[in-house]
C-alpha positions in Angstrom: 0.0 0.0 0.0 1.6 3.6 -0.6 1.5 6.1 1.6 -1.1 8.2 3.1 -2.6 10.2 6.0 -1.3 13.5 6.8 -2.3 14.0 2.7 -4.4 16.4 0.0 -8.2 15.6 -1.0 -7.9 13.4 -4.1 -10.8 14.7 -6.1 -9.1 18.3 -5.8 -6.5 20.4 -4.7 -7.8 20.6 -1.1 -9.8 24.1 -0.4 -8.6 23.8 3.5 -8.1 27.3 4.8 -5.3 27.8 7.4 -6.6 29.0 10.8 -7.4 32.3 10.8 -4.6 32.7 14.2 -2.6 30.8 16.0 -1.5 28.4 13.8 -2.3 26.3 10.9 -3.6 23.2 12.1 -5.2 20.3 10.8 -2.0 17.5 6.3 0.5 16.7 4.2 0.4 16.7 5.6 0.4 13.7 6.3 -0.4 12.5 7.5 -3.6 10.6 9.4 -0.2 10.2 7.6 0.3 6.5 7.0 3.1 5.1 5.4 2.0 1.6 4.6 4.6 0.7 2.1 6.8 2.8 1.3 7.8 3.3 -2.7 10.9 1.9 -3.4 14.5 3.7 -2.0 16.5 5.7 -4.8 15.5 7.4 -8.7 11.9 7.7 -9.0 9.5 9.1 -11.3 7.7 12.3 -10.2 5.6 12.3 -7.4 1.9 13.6 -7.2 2.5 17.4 -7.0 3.8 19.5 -3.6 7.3 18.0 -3.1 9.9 19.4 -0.8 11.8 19.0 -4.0 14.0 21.0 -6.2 12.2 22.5 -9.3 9.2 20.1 -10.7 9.7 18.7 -13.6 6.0 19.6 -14.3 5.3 23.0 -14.3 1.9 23.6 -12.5 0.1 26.2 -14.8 -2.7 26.7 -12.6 -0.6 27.5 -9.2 -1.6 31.4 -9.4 -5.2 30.4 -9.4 -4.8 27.9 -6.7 -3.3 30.1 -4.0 -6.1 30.9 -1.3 -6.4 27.0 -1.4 -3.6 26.4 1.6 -2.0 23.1 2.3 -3.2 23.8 5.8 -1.9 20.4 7.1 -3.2 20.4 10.7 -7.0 21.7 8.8 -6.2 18.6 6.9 -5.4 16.3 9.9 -8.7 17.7 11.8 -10.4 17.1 8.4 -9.2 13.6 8.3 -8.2 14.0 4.8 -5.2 12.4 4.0 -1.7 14.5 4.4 1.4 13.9 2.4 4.1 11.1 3.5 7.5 12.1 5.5 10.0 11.1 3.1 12.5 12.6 0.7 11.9 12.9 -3.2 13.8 14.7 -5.8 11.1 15.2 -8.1 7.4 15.8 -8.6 4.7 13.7 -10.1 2.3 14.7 -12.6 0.0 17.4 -12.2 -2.9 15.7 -10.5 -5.6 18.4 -12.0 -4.0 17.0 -16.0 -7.8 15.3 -17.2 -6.1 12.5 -18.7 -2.6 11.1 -19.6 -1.5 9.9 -23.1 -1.6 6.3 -21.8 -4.3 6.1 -19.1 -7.6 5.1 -19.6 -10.1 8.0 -19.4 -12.1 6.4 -16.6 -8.3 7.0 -14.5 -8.1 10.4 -14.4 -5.6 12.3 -12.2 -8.2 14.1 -9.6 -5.9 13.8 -6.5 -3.1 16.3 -5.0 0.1 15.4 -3.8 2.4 14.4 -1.5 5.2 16.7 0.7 8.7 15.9 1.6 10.9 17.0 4.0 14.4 19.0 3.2 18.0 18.1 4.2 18.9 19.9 7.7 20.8 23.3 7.7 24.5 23.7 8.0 26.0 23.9 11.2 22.4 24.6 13.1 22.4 23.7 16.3 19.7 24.6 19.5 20.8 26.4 22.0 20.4 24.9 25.9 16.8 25.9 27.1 13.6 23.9 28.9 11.6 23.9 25.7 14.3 23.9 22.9 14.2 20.6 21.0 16.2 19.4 18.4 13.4 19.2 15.4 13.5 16.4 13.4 11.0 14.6 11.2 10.9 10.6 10.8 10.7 8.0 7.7 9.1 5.3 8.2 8.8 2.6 5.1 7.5 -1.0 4.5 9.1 -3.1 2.4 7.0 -3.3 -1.1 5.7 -6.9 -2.0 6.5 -7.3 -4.9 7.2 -10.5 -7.2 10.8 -10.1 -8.5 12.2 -13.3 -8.4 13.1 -15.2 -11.6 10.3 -16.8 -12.0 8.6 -16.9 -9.2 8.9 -13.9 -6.8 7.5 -13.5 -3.2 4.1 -12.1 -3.4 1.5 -12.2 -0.6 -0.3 -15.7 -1.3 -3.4 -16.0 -1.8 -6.3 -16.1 0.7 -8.2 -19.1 2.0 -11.0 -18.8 0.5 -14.4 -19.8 1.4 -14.1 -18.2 5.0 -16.8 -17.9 6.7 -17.7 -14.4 8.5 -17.4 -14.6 12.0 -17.9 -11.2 14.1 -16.6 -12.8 17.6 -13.8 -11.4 18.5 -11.9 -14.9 19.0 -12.8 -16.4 15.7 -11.7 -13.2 13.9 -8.1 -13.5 15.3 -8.0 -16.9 14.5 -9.0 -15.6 11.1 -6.1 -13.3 10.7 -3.7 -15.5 12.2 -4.5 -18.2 9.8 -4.0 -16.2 7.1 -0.6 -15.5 8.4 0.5 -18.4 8.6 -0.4 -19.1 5.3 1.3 -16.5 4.3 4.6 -17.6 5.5 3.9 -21.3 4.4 3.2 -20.9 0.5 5.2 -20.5 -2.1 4.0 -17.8 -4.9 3.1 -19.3 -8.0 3.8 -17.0 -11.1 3.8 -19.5 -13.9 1.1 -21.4 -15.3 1.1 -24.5 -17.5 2.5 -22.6 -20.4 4.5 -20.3 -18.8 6.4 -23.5 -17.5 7.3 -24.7 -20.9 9.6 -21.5 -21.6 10.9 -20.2 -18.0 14.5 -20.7 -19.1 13.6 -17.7 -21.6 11.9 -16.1 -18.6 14.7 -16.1 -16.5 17.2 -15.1 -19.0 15.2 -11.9 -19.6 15.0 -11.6 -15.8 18.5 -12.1 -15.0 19.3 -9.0 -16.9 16.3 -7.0 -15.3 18.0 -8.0 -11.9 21.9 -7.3 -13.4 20.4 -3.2 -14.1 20.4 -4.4 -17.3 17.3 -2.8 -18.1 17.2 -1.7 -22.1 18.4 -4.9 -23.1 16.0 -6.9 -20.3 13.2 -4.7 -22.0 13.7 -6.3 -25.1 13.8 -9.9 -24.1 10.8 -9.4 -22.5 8.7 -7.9 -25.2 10.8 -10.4 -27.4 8.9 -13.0 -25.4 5.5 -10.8 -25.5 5.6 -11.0 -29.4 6.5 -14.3 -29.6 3.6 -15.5 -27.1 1.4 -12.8 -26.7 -0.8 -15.1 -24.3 1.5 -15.5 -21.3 1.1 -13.7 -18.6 4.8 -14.2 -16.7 6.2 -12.3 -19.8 4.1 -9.7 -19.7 4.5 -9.2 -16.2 8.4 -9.3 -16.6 7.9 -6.7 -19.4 5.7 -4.3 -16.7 8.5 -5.2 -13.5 11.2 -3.4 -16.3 9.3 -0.8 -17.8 8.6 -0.5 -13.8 12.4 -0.4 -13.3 13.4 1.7 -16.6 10.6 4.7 -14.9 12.2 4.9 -11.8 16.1 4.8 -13.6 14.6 7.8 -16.2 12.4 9.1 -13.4 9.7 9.3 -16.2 5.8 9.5 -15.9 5.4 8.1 -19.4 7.2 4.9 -19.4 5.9 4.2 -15.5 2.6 4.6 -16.9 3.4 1.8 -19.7 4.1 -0.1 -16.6 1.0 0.3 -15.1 -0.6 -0.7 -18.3 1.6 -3.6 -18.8 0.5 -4.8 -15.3 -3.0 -4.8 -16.2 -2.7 -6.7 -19.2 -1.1 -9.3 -17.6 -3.7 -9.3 -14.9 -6.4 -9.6 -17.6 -4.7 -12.7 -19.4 -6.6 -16.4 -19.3 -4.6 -18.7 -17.5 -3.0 -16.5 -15.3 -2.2 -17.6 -11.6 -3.7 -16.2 -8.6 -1.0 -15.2 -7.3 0.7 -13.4 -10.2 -2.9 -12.0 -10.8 -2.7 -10.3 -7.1 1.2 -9.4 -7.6 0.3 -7.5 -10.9 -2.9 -5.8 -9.6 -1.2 -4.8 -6.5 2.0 -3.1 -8.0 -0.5 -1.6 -10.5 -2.2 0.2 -7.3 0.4 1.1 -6.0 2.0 2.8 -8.8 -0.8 4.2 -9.8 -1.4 5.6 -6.3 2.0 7.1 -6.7 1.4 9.2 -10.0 -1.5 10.8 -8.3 -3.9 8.8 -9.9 -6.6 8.0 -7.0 -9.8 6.8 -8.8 -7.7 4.5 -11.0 -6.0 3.1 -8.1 -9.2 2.6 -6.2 -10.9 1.0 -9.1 -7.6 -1.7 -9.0 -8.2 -2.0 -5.6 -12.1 -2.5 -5.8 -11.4 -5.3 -8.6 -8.8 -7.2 -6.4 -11.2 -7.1 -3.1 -13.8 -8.8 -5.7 -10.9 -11.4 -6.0 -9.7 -12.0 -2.9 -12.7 -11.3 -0.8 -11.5 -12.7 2.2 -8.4 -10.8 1.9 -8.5 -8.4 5.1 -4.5 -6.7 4.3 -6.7 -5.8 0.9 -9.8 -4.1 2.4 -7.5 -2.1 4.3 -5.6 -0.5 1.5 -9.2 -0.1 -0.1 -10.5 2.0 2.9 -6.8 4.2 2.8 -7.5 4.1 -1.4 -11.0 6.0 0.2 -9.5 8.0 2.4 -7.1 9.9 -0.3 -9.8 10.6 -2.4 -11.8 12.5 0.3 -14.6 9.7 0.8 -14.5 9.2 3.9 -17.9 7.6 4.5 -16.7 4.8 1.7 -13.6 4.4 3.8 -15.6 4.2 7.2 -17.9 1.2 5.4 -14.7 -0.5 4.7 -13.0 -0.4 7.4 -16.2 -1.1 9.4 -16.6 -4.5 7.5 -13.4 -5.3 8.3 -13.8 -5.0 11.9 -17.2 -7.1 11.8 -14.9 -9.8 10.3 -11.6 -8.8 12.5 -12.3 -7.4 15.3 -8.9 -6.7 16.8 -7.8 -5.6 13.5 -5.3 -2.7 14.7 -4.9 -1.2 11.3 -8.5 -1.2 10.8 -8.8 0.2 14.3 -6.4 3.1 14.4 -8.0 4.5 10.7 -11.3 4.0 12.2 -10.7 6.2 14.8 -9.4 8.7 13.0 -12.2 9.3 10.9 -14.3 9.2 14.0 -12.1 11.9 15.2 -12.7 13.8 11.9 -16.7 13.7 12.8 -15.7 15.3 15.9 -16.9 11.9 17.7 -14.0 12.5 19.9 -15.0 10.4 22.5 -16.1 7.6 20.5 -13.0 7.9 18.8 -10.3 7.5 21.6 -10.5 3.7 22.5 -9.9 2.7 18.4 -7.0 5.0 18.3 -5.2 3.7 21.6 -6.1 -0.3 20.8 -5.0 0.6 17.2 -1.8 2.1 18.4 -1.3 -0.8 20.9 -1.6 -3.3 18.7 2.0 -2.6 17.2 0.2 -3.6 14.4 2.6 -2.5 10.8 1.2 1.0 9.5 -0.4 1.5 13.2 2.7 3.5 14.2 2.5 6.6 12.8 2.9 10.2 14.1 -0.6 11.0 12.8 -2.4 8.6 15.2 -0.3 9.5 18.6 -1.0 13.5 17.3 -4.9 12.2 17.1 -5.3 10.3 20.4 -3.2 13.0 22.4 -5.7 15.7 21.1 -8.6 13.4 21.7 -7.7 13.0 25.2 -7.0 16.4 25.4 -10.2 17.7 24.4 -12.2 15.1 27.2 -9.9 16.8 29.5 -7.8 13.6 30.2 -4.1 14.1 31.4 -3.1 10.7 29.5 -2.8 12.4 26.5 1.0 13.8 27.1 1.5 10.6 27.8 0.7 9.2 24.2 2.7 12.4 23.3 5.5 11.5 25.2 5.3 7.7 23.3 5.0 9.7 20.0 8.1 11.5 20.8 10.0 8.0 22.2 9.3 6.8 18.8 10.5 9.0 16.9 7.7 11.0 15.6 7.5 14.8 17.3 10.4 16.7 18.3 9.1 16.5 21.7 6.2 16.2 23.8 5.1 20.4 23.0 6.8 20.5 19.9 4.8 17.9 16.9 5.0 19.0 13.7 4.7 17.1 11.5 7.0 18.6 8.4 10.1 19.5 9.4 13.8 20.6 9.2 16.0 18.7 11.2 18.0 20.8 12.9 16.5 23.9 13.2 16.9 25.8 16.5 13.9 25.0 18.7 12.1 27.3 21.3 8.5 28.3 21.8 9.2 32.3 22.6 11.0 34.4 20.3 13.0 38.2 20.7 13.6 40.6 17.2 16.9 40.2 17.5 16.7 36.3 17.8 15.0 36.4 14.7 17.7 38.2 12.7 14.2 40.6 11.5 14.4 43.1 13.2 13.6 45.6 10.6 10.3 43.7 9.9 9.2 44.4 13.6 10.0 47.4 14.0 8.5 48.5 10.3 4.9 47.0 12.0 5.1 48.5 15.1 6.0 52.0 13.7 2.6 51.8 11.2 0.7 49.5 13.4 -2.3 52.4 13.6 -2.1 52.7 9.7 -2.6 48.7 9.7 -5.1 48.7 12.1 -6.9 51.4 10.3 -7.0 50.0 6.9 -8.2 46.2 9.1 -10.9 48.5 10.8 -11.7 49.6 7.3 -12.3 46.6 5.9 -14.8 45.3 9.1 -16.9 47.7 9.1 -17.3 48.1 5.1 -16.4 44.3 4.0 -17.4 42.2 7.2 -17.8 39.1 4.5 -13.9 39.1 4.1 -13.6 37.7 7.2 -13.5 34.1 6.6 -14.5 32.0 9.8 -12.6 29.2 10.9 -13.5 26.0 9.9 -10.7 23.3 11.2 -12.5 22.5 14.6 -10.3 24.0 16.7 -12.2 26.0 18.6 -13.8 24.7 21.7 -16.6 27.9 20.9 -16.6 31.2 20.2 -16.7 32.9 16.7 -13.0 33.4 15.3 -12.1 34.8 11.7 -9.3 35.6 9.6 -8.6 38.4 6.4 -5.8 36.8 4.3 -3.3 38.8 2.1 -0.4 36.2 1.8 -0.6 32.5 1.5 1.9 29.9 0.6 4.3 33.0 -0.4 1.7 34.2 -3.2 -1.1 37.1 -2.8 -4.5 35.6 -2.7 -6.4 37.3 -5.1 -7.6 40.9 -4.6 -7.6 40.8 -0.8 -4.5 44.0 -0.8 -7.0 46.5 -2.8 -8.9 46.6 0.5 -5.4 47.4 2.6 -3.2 48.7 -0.2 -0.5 50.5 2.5 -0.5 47.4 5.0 0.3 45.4 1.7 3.2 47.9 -0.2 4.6 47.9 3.4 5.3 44.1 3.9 6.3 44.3 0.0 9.8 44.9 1.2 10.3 42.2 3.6 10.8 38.6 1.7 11.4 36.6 4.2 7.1 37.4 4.9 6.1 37.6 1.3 8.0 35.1 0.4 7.4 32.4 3.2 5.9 29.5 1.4 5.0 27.7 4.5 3.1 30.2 6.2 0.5 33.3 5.6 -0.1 37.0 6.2 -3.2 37.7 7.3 -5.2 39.8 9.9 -7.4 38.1 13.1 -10.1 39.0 15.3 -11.5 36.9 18.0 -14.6 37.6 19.9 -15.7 37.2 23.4 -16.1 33.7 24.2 -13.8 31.9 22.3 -11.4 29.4 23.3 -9.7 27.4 21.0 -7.9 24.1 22.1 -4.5 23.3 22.7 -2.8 22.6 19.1 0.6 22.9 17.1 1.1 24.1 13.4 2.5 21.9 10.6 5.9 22.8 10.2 9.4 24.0 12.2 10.2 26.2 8.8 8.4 29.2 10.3 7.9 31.8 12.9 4.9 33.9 13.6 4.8 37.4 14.5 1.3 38.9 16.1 1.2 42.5 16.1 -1.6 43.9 18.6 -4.1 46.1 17.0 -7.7 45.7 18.9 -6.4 44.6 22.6 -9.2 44.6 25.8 -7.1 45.7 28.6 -8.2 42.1 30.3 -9.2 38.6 29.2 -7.5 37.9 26.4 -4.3 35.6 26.5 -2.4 32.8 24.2 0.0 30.4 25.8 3.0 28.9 23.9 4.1 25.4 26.1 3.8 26.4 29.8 4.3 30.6 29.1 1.4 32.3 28.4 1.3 36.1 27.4 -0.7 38.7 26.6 -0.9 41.0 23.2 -0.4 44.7 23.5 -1.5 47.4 21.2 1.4 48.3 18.5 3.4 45.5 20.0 4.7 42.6 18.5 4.8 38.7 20.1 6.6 36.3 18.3 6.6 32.2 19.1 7.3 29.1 17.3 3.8 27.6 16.4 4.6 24.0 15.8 5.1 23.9 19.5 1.6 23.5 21.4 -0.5 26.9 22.5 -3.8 27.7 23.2 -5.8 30.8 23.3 -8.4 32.3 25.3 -10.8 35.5 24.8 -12.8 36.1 27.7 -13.1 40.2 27.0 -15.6 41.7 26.9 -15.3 43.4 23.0 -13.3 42.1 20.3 -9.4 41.2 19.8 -8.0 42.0 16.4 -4.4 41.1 15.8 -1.9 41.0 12.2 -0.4 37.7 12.0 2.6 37.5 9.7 4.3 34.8 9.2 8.1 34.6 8.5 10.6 32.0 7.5 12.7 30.3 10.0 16.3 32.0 10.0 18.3 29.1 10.0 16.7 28.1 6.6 19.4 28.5 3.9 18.4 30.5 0.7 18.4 27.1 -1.0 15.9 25.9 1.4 13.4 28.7 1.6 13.4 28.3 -2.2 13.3 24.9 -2.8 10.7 23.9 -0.1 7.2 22.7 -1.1 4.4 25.5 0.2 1.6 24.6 2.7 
């Protein structure tokens, strides 16, 4: 199964707005982020769009259009849509909004965004000593990739037992799974049928090139053996396994989408052996997965669980195939028959609870997130589900959920117990409460608190004459209260027209890149009303500070708090913190709070860095 949860909305670039304070909170990102199985180590084509890559090798025509749609991975998260994987790329895959590709079938078009990927650390960057600093650090986690690559016959998952019987007791279902487990380490994958038998010296010649690198030549034995016997399906899917290999050597879309056409037409062969039949369909999935395209690869998916239907490790990656097109109510039906048949299921568990979670069925939600997590379960251990089940807990007002944090951190998957972002750089100096002069941006704060009355004029200005500007949050994170936001900058781009309405707040900030320019973050103004508290949370990424600059301020009742600190705004003054570490914000005035958020890249971050980095 690729990899998922902290990810994009597959039937579109994902409209999630980033909260309209504090932070952006939710994916990529990821981002639940799953990683179920890894793709392959090393040269790969390009990756569904929004690498933390170098330049994409295709050019996204419609970014301008796109920019008030933020990559808001913690809205993401909250919107248990999936968020992109942890893991390094060089390049990015096709543009998921292309209608169709020269060699897919219509009925497979790209409708999916895609994935983010962390940067190399700094130079030299080091945190200094502190309570809260923290080395941050991102994790990669990866499953080796079933896939049938020896000779003739490579290990595949076998397949099922079939004729099982549904059984919904919690005893009989584990005896279910274990049974299939032990078949699976018992039997031997057979790829060749009867005929395929007759010429497997031909079929390992062509294969002992593919496995030498000698993929050009191993290309043409294998469609050698294609022409020769159009009708076997061991050739063909020798033929798919190089143009498989050849994609990820010439990191091209094209020839990895001959593959996943070559997979299919060995799947659709007579004669062809269960377990090659699985192999193909499975590799097809996945690949198909990787190029962004999400209805194909559910459609592959759909036809195997028709196959195999007692195949629970397949009804899984069905309900994950759901979740990264949006659907969650198709992925809940999934993953709720596979818990009628497997009960203590923890894959099926954990996913299950996070799309509880995203129904804001928090309570419901907590005990198949911590049995999912327990179960130690492969694709259960996942930053994603530790960040859901601590804020879970959290929001029930139960104290065990820095204890899940603290796990989360043990393993590997936050920075530390305050500080879990999910998309980071490692290395990056670490601490939730900032000074100007720590920043190195000095001239940035003291430029907004020398026109903070012009800003706050021109944001006064646009609430009493364009009230409908003000977009309310939408990412759950308020426990109540009303809370909206006025964006100018997002993802380092102007969002649409929103500076006519504040044209001297906007040619002000026009001289300070490292705002303007920050892909990972926004500019945008805030006001909170009396009432609102919105939970304990953490942004998405360590690439980024964030400046508030009071405008509105009640002398009483309003208060954030970064960690343990907690401080209050002042008029003209600016507060800066690190968001991906956890704060929380109360209004309890008795008029509004208005505030200018802008956010700034982190200075550490080399100029190859800040441009090279994928937005969110």
């Amino acid at each position: 199964m690729t990899i998922y949860i902290n990810g994009l909305k597959a039937a579109e670039r994902a409209q999630v707005r980033d909260s309209p304070e504090e932070t952006e909170t939710s994916k990529r990102p990821a981002e639940t982020t799953n990683q179920q199985a890894a793709e392959p180590q090393g040269a790969e084509p390009t990756r569904a769009s929004g690498t933390e890559s170098g330049p994409s090798s295709v050019h996204d025509d419609d970014d301008d259009d796109e920019v008030s749609r933020s990559y808001d991975v913690e809205s993401e998260i909250q919107a248990a849509v999936p968020l992109p994987p942890l893991v390094e790329e060089d390049f990015v895959p096709d543009d998921p909004r292309d209608s169709l590709h020269p060699y897919e079938d219509q009925a497979e078009t790209i409708d999916t965004t895609g994935v983010l990927v962390e940067e190399r650390p700094p130079e030299e960057s080091q945190a200094d000593s502190g309570q809260h600093l923290t080395s941050s650090k991102f994790t990669q986690e990866s499953e080796p990739v079933v896939e049938a690559e020896n000779q003739s016959d490579p290990p595949v998952e076998p397949e099922p037992q079939s004729g099982t019987p549904k059984e919904t007791e919690g005893t009989t279902g584990k005896r279910a799974e274990e049974k299939l487990k032990e078949t699976a380490k018992k039997k031997k994958p057979k790829l060749l049928n009867k005929f395929d038998k007759t010429i497997k010296a031909e079929i390992d010649a062509a294969e002992k090139l593919r496995k030498k690198g000698k993929l050009e030549e191993a290309l043409r034995a294998f469609e050698t053996l294609v022409q020769q016997h159009p009708q076997s399906p061991r050739a063909l899917y020798g033929r798919a396994q190089t143009e498989d290999d050849l994609a990820e050597k010439q990191r091209s879309n094209d020839m990895l989408q001959k593959a996943i056409n070559s997979y299919r037409d060995a799947a659709e062969l007579p004669d062809v052996t269960s377990d090659l039949l699985r192999a193909a369909l499975k590799r097809r999935a996945e690949r198909q997965q990787f190029l962004g395209r999400m209805r194909g690869s559910l459609a592959t998916l759909e036809k195997m669980v028709q196959i195999f239907p007692e195949d629970i490790g397949l009804k899984n990656e069905l309900g994950v195939a759901h979740l990264l097109l949006g659907d969650n109510k198709g992925a809940r039906k999934v993953f709720e028959e596979v818990l009628e048949v497997a009960p203590n299921n923890g894959f099926a568990k954990v996913h299950y609870g996070f799309i509880l979670k995203s129904e804001n069925k928090i309570e419901e939600s907590i005990p198949y997130l911590k049995e999912g997590l327990e179960s130690g379960e492969p694709g259960t251990d996942d930053g994603r589900f530790y960040f859901h089940l601590g804020d879970a807990l959290q929001r029930v007002g139960d104290d065990k959920a820095y204890h899940w944090y603290e796990l989360g951190h043990q393993r590997g998957h936050f920075a530390s117990v305050w500080q879990r972002s999910l998309y980071n750089v490692d290395g990056l100096k670490a601490q939730p409460w900032w000074t100007s002069r720590e920043t190195g941006y000095s001239d940035l704060v003291r430029a907004l608190e020398r026109n903070w009355k012009t800003i706050r004029e021109e944001a006064l200005n646009v609430m009493d004459h364009n009230t409908g500007s003000f977009v309310p949050e939408e990412e759950n994170l308020r426990e109540k209260g009303e809370w909206g936001q006025y964006t100018l900058w997002q993802q380092g781009k102007k969002v649409g027209n929103a500076c006519q309405n504040v044209p001297k707040t906007c040619s002000l900030l026009e001289r300070f890149t490292e705002a303007t320019g920050c892909k990972r973050g926004q500019i945008k103004f805030s006001v909170m009303h009396p009432g609102t508290h919105v939970w304990p949370h953490t942004g998405p990424t360590n690439c980024r500070l964030r400046m508030h600059l009071g405008l509105v301020v009640p002398k009483h009742g309003c208060k954030i708090r970064c960690t343990d600190q907690t401080r209050e705004w002042e008029e003209g003054k600016v507060l800066i913190f690190d968001d991906s570490f956890e704060h929380e914000v109360w209004q309890d005035a008795d008029s509004y709070r208005l505030i200018f958020i802008v956010d700034v890249w982190h200075p550490e971050l080399t100029a190859h860095q800040r441009q090279n980095l994928s937005p969110i």
